[in-house]
PDB file of N, CA, C and O in Angstrom:
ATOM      1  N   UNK A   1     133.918 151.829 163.908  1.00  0.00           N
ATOM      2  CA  UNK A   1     133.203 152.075 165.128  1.00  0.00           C
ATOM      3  C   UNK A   1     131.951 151.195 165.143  1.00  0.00           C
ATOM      4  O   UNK A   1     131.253 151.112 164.133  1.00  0.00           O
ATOM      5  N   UNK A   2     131.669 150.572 166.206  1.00  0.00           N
ATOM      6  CA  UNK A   2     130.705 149.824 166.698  1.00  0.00           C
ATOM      7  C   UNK A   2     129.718 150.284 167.073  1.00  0.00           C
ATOM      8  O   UNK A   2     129.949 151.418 167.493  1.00  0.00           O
ATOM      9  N   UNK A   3     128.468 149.964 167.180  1.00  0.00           N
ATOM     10  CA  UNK A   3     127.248 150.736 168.280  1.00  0.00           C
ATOM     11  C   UNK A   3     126.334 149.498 167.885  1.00  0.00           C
ATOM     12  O   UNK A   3     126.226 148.773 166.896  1.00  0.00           O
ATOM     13  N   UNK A   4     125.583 149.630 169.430  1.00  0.00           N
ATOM     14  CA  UNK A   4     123.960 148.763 169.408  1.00  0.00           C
ATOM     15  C   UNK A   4     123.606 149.447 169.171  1.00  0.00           C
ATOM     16  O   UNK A   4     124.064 150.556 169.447  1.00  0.00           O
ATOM     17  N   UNK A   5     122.266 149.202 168.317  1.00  0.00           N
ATOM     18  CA  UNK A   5     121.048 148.986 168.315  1.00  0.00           C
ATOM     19  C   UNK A   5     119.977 147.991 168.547  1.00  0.00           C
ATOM     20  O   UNK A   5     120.190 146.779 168.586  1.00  0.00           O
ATOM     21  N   UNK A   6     119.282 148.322 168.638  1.00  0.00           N
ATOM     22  CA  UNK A   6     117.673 147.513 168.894  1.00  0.00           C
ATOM     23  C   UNK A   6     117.164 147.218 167.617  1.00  0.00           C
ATOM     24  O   UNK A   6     116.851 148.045 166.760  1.00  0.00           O
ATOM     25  N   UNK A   7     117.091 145.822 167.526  1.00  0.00           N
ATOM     26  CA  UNK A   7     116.938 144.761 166.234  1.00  0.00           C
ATOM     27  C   UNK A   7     115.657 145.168 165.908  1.00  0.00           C
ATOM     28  O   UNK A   7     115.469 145.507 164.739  1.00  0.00           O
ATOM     29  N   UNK A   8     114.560 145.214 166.839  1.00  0.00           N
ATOM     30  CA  UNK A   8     113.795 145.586 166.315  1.00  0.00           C
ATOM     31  C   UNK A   8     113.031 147.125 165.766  1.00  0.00           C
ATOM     32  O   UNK A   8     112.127 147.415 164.983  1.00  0.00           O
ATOM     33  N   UNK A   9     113.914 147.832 166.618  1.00  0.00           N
ATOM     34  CA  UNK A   9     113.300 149.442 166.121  1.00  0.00           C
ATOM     35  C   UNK A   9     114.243 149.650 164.778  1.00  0.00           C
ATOM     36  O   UNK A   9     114.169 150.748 164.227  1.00  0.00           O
ATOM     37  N   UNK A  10     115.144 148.625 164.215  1.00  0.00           N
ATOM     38  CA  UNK A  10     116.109 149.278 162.931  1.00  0.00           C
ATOM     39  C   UNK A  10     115.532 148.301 162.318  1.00  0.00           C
ATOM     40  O   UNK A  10     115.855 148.495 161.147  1.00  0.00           O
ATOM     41  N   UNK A  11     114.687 147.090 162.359  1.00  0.00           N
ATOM     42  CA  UNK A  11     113.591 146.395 161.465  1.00  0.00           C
ATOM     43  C   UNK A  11     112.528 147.396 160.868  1.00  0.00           C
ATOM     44  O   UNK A  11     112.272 147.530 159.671  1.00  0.00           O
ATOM     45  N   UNK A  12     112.026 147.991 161.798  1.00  0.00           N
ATOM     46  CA  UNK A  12     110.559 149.131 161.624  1.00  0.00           C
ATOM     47  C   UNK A  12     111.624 150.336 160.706  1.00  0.00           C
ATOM     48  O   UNK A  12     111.345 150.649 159.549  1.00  0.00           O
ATOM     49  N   UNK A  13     112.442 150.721 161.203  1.00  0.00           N
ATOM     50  CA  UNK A  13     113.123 152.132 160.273  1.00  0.00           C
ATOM     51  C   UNK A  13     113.068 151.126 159.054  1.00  0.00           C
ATOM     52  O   UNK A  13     112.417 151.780 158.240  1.00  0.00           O
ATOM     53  N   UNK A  14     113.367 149.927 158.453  1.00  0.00           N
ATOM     54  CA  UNK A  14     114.096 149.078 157.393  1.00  0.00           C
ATOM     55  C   UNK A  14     112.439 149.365 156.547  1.00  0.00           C
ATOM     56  O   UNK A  14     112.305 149.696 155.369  1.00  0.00           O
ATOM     57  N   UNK A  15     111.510 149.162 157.382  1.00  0.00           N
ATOM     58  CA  UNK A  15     110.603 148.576 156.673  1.00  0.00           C
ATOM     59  C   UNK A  15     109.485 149.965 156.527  1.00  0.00           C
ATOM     60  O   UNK A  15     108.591 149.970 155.681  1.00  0.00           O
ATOM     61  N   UNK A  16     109.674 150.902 157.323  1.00  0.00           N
ATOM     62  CA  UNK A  16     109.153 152.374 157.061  1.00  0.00           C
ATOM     63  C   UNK A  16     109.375 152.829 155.773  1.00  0.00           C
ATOM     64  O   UNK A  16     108.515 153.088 154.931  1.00  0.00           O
ATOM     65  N   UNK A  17     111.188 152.953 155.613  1.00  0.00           N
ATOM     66  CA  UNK A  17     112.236 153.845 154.617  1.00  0.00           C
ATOM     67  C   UNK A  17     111.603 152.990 153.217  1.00  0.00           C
ATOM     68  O   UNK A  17     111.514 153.612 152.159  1.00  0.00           O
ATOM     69  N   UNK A  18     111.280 151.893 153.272  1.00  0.00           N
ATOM     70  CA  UNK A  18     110.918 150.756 152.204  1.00  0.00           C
ATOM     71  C   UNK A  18     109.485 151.324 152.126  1.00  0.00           C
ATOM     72  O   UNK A  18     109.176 151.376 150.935  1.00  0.00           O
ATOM     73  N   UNK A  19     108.581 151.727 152.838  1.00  0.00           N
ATOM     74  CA  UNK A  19     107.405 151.995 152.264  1.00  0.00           C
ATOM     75  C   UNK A  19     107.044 153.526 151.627  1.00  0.00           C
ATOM     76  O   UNK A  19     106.301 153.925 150.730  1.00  0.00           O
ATOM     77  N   UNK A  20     108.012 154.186 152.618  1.00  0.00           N
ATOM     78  CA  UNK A  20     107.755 155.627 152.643  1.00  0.00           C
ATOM     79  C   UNK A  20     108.675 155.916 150.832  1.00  0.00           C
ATOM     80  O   UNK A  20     108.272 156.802 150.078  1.00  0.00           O
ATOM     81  N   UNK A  21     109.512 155.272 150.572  1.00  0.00           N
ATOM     82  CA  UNK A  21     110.529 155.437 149.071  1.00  0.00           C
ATOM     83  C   UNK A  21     109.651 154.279 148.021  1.00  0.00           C
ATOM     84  O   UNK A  21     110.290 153.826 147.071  1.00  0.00           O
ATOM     85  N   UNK A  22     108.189 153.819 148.216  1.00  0.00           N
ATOM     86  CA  UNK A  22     107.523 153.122 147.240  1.00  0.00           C
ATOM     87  C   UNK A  22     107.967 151.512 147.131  1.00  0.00           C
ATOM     88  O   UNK A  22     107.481 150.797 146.255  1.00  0.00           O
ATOM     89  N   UNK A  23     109.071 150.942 148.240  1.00  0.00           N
ATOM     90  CA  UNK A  23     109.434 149.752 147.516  1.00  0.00           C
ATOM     91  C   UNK A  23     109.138 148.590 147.499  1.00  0.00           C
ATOM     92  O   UNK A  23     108.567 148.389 148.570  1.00  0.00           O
ATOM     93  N   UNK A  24     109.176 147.630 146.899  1.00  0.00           N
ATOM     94  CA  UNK A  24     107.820 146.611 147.016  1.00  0.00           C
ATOM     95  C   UNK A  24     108.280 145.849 148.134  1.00  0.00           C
ATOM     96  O   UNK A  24     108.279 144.660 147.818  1.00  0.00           O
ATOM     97  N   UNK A  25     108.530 145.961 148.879  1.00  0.00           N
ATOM     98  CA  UNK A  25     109.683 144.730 150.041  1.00  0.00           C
ATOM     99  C   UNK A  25     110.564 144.500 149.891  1.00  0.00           C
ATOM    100  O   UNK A  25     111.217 144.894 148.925  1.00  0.00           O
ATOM    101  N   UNK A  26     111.022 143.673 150.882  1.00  0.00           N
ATOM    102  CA  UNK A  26     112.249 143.244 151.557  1.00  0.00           C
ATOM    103  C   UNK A  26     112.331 141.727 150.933  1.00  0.00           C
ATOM    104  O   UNK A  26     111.359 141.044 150.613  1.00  0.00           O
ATOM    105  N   UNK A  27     113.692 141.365 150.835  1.00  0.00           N
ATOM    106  CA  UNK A  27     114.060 140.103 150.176  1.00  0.00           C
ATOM    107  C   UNK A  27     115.172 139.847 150.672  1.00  0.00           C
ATOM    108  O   UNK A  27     116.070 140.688 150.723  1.00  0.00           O
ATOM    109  N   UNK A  28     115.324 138.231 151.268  1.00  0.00           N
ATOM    110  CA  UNK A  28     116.501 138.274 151.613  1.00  0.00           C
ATOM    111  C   UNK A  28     117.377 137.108 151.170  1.00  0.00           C
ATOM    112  O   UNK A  28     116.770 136.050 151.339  1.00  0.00           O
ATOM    113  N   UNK A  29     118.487 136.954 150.707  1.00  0.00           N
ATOM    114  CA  UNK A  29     119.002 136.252 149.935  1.00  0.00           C
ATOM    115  C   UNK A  29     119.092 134.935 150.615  1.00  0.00           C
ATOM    116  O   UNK A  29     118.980 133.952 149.883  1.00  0.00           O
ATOM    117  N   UNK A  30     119.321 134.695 152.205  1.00  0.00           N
ATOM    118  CA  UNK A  30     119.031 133.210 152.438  1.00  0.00           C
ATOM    119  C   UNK A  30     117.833 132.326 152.044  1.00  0.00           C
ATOM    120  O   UNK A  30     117.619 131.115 151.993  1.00  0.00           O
ATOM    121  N   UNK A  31     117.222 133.326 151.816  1.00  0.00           N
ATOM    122  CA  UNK A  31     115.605 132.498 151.543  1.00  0.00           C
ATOM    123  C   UNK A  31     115.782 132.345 149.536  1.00  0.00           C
ATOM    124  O   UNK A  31     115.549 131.514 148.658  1.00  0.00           O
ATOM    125  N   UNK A  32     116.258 133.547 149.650  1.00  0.00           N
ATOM    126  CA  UNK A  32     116.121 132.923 148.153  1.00  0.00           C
ATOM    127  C   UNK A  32     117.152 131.934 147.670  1.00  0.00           C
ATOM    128  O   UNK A  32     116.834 131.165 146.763  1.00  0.00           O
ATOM    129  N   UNK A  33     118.506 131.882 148.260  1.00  0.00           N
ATOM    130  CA  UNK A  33     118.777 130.863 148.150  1.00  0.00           C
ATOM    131  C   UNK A  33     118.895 129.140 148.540  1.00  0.00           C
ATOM    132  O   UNK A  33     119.478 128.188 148.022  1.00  0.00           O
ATOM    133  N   UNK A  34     118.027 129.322 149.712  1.00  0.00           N
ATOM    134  CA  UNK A  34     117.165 127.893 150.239  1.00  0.00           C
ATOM    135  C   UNK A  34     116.328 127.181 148.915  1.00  0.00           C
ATOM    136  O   UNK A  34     116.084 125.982 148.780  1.00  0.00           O
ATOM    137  N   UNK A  35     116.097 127.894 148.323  1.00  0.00           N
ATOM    138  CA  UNK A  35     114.615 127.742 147.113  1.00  0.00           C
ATOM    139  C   UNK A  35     115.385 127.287 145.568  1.00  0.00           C
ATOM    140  O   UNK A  35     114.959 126.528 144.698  1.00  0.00           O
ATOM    141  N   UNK A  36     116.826 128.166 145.633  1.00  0.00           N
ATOM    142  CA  UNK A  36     117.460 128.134 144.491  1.00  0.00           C
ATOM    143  C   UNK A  36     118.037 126.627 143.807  1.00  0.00           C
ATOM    144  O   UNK A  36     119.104 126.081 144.087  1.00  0.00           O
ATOM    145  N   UNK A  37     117.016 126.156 142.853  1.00  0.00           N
ATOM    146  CA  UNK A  37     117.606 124.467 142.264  1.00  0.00           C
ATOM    147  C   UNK A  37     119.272 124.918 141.379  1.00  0.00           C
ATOM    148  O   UNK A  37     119.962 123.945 141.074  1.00  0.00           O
ATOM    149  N   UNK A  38     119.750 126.140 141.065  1.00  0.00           N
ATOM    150  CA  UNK A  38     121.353 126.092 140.643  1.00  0.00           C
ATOM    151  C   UNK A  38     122.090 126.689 141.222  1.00  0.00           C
ATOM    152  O   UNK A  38     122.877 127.490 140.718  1.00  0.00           O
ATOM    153  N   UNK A  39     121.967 126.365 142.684  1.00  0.00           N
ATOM    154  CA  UNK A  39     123.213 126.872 143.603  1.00  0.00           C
ATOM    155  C   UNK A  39     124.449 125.620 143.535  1.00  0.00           C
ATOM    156  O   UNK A  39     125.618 125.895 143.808  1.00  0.00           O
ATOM    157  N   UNK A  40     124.087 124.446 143.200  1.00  0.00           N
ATOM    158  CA  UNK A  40     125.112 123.596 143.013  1.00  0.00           C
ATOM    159  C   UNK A  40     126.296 124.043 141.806  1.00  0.00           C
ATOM    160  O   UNK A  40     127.524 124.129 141.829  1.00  0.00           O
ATOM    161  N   UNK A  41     125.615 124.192 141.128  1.00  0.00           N
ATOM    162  CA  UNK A  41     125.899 124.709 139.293  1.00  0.00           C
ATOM    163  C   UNK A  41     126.169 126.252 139.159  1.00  0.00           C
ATOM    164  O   UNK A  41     126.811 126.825 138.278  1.00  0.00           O
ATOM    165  N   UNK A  42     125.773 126.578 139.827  1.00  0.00           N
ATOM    166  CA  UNK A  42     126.114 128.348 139.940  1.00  0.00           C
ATOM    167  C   UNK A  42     126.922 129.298 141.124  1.00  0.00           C
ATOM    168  O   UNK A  42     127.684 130.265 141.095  1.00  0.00           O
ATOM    169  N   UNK A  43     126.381 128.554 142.038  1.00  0.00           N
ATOM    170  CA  UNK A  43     126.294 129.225 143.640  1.00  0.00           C
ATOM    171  C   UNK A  43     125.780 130.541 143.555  1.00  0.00           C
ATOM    172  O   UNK A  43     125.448 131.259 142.612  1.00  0.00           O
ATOM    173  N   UNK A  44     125.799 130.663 144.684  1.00  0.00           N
ATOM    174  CA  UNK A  44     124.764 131.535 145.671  1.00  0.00           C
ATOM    175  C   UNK A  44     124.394 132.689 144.990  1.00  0.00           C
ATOM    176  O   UNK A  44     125.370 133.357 144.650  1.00  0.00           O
ATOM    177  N   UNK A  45     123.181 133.206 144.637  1.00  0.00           N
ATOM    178  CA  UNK A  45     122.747 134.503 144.523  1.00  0.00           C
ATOM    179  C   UNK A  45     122.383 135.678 145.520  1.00  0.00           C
ATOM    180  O   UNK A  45     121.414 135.749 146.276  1.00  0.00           O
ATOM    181  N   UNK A  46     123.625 136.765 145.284  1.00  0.00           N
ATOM    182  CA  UNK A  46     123.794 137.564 146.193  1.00  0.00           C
ATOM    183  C   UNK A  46     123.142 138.973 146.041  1.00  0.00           C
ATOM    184  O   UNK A  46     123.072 139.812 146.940  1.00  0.00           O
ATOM    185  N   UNK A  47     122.643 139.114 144.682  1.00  0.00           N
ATOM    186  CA  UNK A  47     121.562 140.502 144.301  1.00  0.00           C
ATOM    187  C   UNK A  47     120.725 140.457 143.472  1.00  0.00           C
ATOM    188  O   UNK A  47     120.491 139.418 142.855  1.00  0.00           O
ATOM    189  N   UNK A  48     119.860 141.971 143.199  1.00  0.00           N
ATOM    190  CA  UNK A  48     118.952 141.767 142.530  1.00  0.00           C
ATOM    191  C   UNK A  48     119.154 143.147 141.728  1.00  0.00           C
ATOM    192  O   UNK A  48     120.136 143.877 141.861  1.00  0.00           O
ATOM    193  N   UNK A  49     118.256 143.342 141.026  1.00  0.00           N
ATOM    194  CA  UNK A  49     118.418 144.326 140.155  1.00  0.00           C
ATOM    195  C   UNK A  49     117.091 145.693 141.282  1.00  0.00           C
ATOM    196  O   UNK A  49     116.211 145.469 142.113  1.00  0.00           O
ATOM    197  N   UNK A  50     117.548 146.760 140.780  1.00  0.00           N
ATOM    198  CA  UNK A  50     117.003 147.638 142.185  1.00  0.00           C
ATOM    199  C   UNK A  50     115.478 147.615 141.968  1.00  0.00           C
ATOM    200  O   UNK A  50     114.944 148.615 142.449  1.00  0.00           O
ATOM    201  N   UNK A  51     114.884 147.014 141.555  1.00  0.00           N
ATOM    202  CA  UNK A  51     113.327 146.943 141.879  1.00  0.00           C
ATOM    203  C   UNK A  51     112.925 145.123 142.538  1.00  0.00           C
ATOM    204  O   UNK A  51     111.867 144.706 143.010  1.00  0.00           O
ATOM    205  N   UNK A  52     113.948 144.557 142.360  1.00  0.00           N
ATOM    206  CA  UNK A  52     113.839 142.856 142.955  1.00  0.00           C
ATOM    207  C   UNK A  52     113.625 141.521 142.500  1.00  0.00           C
ATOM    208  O   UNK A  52     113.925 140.421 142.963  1.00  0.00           O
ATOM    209  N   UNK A  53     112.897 141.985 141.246  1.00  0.00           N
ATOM    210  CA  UNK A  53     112.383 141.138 140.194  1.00  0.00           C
ATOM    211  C   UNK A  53     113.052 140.112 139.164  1.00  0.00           C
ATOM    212  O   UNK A  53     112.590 139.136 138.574  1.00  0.00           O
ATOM    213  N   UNK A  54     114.900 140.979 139.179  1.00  0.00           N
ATOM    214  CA  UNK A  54     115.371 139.603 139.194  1.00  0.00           C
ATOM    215  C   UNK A  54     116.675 139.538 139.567  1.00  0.00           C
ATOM    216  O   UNK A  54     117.570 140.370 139.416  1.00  0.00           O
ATOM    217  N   UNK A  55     116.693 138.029 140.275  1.00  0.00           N
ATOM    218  CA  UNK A  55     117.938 137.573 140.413  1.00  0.00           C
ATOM    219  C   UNK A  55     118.963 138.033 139.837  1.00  0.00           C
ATOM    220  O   UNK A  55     118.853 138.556 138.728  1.00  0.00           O
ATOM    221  N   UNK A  56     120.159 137.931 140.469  1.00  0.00           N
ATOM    222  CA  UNK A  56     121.657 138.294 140.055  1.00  0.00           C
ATOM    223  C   UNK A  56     122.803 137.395 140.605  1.00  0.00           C
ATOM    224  O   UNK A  56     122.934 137.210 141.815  1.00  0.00           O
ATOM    225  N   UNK A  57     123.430 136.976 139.900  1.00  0.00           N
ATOM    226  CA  UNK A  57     124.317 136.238 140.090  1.00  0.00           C
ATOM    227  C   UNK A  57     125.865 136.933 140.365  1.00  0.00           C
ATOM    228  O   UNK A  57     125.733 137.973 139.720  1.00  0.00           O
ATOM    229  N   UNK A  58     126.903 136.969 140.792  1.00  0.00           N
ATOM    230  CA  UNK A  58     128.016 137.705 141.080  1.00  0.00           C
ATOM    231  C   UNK A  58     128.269 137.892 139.447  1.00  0.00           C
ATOM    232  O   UNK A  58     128.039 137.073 138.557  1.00  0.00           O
ATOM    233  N   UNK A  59     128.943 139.542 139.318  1.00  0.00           N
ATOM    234  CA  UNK A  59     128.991 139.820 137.788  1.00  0.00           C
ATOM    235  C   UNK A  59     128.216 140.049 136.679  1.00  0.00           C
ATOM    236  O   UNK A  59     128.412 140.658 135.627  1.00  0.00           O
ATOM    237  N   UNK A  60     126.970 139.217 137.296  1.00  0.00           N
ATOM    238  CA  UNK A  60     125.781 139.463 135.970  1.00  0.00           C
ATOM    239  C   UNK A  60     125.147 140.538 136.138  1.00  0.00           C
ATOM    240  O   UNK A  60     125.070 141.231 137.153  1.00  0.00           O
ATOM    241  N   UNK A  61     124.585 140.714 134.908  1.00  0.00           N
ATOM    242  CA  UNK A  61     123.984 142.315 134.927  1.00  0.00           C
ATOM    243  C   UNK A  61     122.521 141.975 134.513  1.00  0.00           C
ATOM    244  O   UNK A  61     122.186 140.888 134.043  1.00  0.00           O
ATOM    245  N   UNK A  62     121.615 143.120 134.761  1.00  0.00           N
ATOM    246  CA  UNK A  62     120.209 142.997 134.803  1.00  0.00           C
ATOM    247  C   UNK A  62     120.025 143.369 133.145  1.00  0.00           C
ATOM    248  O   UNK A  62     120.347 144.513 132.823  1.00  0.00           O
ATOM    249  N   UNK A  63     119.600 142.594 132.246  1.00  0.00           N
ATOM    250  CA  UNK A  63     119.017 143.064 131.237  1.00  0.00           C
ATOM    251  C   UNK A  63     117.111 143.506 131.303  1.00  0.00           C
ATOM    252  O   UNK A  63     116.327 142.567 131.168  1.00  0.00           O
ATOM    253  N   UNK A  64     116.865 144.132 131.394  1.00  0.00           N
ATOM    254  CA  UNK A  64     115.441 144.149 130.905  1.00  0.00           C
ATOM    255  C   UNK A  64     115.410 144.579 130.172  1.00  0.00           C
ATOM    256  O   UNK A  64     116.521 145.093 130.041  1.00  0.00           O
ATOM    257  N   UNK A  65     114.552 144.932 129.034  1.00  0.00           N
ATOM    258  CA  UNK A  65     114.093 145.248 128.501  1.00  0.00           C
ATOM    259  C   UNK A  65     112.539 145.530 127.644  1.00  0.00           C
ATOM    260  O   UNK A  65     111.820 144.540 127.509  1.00  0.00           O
ATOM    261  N   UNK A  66     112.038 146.899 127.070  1.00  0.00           N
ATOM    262  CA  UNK A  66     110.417 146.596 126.827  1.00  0.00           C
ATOM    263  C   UNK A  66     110.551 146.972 125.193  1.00  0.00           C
ATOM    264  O   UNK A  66     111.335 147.662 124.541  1.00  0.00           O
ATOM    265  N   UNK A  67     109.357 146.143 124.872  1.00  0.00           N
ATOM    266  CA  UNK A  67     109.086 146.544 123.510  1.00  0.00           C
ATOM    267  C   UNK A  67     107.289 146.645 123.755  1.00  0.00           C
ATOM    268  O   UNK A  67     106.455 145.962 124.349  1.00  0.00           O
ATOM    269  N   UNK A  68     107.274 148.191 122.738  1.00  0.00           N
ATOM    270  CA  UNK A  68     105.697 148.419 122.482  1.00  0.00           C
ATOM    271  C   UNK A  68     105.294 146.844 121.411  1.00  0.00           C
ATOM    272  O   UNK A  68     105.447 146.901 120.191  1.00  0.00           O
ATOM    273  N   UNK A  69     104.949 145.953 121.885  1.00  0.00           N
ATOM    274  CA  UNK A  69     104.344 145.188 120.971  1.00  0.00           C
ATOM    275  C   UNK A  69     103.123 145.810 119.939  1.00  0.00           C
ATOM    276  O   UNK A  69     102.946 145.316 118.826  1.00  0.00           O
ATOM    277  N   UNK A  70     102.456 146.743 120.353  1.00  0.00           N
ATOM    278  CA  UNK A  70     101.253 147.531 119.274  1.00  0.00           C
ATOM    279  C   UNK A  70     101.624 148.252 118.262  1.00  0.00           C
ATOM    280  O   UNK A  70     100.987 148.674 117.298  1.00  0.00           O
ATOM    281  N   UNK A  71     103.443 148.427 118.770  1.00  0.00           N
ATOM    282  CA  UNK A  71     104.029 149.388 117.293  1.00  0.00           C
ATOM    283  C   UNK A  71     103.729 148.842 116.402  1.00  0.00           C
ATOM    284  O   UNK A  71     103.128 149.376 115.470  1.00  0.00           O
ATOM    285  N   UNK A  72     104.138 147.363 116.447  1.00  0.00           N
ATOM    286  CA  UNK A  72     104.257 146.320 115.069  1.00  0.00           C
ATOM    287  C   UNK A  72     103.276 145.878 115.300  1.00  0.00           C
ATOM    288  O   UNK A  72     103.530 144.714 115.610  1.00  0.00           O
ATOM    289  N   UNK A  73     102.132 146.053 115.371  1.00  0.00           N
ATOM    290  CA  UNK A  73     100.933 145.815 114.646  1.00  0.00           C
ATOM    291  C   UNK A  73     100.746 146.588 113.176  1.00  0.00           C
ATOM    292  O   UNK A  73     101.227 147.717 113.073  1.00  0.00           O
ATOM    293  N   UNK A  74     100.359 146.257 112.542  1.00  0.00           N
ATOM    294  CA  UNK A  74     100.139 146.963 110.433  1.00  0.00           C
ATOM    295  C   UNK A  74      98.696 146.457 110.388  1.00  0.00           C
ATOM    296  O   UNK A  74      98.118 145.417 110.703  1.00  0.00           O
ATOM    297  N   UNK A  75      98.274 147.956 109.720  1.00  0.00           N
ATOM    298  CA  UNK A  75      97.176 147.236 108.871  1.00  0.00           C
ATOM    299  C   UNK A  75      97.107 147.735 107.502  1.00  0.00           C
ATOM    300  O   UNK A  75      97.724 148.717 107.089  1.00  0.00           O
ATOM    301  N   UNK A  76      96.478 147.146 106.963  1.00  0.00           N
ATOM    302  CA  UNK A  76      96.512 147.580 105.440  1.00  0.00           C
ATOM    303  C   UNK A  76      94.981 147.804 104.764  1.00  0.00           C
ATOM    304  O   UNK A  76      94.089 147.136 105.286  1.00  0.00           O
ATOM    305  N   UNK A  77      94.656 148.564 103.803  1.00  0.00           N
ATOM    306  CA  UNK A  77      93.491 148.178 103.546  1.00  0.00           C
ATOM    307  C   UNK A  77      93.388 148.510 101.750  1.00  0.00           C
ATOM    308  O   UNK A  77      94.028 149.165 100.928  1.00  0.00           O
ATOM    309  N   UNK A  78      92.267 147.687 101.761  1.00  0.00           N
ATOM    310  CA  UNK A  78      92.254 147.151  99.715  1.00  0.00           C
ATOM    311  C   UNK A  78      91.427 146.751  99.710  1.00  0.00           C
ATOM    312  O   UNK A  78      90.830 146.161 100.611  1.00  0.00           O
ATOM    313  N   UNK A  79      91.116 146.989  98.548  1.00  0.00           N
ATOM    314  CA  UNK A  79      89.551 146.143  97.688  1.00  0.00           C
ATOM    315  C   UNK A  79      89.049 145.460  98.466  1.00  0.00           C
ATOM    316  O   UNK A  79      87.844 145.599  98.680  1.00  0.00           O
ATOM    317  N   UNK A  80      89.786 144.505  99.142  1.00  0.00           N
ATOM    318  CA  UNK A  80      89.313 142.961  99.494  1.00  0.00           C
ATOM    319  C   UNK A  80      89.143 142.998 100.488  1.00  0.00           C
ATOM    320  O   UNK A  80      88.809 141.935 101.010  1.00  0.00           O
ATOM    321  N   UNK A  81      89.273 144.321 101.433  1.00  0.00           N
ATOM    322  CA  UNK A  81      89.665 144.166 102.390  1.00  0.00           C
ATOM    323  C   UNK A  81      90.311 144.677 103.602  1.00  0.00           C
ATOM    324  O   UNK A  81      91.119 145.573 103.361  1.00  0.00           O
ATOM    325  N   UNK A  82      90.177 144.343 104.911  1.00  0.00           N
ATOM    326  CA  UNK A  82      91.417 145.127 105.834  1.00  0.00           C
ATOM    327  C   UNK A  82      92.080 143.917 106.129  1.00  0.00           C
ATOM    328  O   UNK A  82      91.429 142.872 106.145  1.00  0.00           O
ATOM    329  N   UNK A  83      93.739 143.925 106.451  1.00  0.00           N
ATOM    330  CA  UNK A  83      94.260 143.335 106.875  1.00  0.00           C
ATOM    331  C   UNK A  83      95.182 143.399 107.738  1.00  0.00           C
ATOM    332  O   UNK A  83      96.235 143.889 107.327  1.00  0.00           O
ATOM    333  N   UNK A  84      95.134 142.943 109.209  1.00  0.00           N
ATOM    334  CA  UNK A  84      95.992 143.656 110.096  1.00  0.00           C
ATOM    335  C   UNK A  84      97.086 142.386 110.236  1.00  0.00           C
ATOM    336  O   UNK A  84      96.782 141.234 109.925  1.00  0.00           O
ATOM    337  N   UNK A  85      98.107 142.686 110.636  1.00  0.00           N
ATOM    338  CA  UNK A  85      99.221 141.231 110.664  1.00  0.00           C
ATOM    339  C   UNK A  85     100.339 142.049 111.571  1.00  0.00           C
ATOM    340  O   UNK A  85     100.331 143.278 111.642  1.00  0.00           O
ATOM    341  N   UNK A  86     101.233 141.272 112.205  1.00  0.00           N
ATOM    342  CA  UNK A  86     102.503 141.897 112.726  1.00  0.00           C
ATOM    343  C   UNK A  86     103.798 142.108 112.036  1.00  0.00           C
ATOM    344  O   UNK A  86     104.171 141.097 111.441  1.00  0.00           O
ATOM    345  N   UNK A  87     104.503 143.013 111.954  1.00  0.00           N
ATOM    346  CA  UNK A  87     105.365 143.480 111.145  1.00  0.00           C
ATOM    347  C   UNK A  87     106.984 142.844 111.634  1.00  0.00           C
ATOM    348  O   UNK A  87     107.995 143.537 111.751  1.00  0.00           O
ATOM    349  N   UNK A  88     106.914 141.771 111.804  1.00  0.00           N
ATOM    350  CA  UNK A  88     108.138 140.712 112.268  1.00  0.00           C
ATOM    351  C   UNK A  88     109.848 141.731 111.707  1.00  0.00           C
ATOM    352  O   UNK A  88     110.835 141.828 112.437  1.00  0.00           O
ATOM    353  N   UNK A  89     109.725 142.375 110.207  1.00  0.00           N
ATOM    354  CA  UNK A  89     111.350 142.795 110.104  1.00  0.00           C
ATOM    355  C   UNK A  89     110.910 144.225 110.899  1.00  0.00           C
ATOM    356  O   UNK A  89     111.844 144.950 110.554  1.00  0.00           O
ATOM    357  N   UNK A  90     110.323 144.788 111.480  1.00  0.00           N
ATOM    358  CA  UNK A  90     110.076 146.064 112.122  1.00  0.00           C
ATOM    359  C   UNK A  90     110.697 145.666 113.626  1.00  0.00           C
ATOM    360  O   UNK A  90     111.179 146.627 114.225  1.00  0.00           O
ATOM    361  N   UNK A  91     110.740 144.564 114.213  1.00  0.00           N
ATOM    362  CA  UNK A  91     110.961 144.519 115.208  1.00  0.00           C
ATOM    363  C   UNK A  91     112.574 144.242 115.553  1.00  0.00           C
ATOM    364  O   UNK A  91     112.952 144.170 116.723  1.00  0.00           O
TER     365      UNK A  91
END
């Protein structure tokens, strides 16, 4: 089933529902792919991962990931001394 609407009052709902649910904007894939230097080598990027931040290619999946970098901070202390250093096999 078909129906009009008015381009611009379902722009304002687009961009309400986007503020009123926290989301950082609107993105739209022609623009990002105008900009894109491996659309020759890749083609077209058609998503993003649900906060926007990154690209997606058909099939690929969003890795992020966080690490507390302050875990692996160590310090030690002795005679001589304190010594703080990063704990590289901890990570």
């Amino acid at each position: 089933m078909w129906k009009y609407i008015n381009p611009r009052s379902f722009f304002d709902l687009i961009v309400y529902e986007g503020w009123e649910s926290a989301e950082p904007g609107l993105l739209f894939d022609d623009n990002i792919n105008r900009y894109n230097p491996l659309i020759k080598a890749f083609g077209r990027i058609y998503a993003t991962n649900p906060c926007g931040e990154v690209v997606l290619y058909p099939n690929e999946s969003c890795d992020l990931g966080s690490l507390n970098l302050w875990a692996f901070v160590k310090e030690e202390f002795s005679q001589s001394g304190r010594k703080v250093y990063f704990d590289w096999e901890d990570v």
